[in-house]
C-alpha positions as CSV (number, residue, x, y, z in Angstrom):
1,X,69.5,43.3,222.0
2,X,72.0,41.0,224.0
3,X,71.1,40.5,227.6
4,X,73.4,39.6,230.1
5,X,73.3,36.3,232.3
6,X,71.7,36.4,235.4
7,X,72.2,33.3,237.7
8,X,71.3,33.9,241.3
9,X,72.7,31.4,244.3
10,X,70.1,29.4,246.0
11,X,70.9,31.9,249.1
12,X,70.0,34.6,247.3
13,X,66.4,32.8,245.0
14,X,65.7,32.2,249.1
15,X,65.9,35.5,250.7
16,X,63.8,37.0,247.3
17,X,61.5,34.5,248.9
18,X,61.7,35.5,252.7
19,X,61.7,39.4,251.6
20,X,58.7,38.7,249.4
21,X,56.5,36.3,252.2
22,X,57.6,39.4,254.9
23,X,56.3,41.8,252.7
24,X,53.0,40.0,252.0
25,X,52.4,39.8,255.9
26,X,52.9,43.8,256.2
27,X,50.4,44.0,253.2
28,X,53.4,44.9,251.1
29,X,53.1,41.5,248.6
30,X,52.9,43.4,245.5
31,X,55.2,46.3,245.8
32,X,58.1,43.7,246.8
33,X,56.9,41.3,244.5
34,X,57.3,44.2,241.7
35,X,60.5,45.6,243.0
36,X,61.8,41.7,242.6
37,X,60.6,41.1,238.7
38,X,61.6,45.1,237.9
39,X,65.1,44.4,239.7
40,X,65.3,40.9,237.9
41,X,64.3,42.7,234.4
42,X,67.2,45.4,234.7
43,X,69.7,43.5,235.4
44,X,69.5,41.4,232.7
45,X,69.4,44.7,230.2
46,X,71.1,47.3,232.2
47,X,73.1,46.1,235.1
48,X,75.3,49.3,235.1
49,X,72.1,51.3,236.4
50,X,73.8,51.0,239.8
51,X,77.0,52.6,240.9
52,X,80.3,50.7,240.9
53,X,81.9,50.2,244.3
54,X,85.3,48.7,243.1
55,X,87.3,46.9,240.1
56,X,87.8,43.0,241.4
57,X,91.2,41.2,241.3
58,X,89.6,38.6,238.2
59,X,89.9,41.8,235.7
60,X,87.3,42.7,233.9
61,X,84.8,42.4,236.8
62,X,83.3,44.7,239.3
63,X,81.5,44.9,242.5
64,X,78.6,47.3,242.4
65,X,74.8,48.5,244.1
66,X,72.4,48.7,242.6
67,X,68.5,50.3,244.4
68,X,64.5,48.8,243.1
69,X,62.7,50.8,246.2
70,X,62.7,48.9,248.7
71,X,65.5,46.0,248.1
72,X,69.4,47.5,247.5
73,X,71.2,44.6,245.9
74,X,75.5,43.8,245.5
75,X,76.3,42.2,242.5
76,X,79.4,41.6,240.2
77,X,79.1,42.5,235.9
78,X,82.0,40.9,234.5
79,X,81.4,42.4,230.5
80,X,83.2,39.8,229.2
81,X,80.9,37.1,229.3
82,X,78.2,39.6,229.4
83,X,77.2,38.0,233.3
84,X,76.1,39.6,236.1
85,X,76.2,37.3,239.5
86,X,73.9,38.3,242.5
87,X,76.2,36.6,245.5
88,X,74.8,37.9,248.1
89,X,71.0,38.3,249.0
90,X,69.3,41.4,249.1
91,X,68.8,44.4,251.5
92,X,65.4,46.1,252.1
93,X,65.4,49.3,252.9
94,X,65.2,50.9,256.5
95,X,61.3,52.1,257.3
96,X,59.7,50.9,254.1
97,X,57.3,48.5,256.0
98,X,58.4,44.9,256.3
């Protein structure tokens, strides 16, 4: 099986940290923890489990979002180089506790 390249930015490794402490406090810990390594896990197999939100200008990439209950993440496959980048840090989902 070939997985794909995940790098995350430093801004994005620290608000997996923030989201994770948050949760912790809420007595969430292990449910965001989880969502984190399960979101982590998929991507590097199955990045197209998401929908695609557009084609990008550097051909072939593509923007798309992607839901682990509770984060919602944006990230860009480019199936060339069998990469998917995570830019921009995750979202947790309204009401889920933290």
């Amino acid at each position: 099986m070939d997985f794909y390249d995940v790098p995350y930015s430093g801004r994005v490794h620290d608000a997996l940290k923030a989201i994770v402490f948050r949760a912790k406090q809420a007595g969430f810990g292990l449910l965001a923890l989880n969502a984190v390594r399960e979101l982590d896990r998929i991507l590097k197999i199955y990045p197209q489990f998401g929908q695609p939100l557009r084609d990008l200008s550097i051909a072939p990439a593509q923007l798309w979002i992607g839901v682990v209950s509770p984060l919602v993440i944006r990230y860009i496959i480019n199936e060339d180089r069998r990469q998917v980048l995570v830019v921009s840090p995750p979202q947790v989902l309204p009401r889920c506790g933290f």
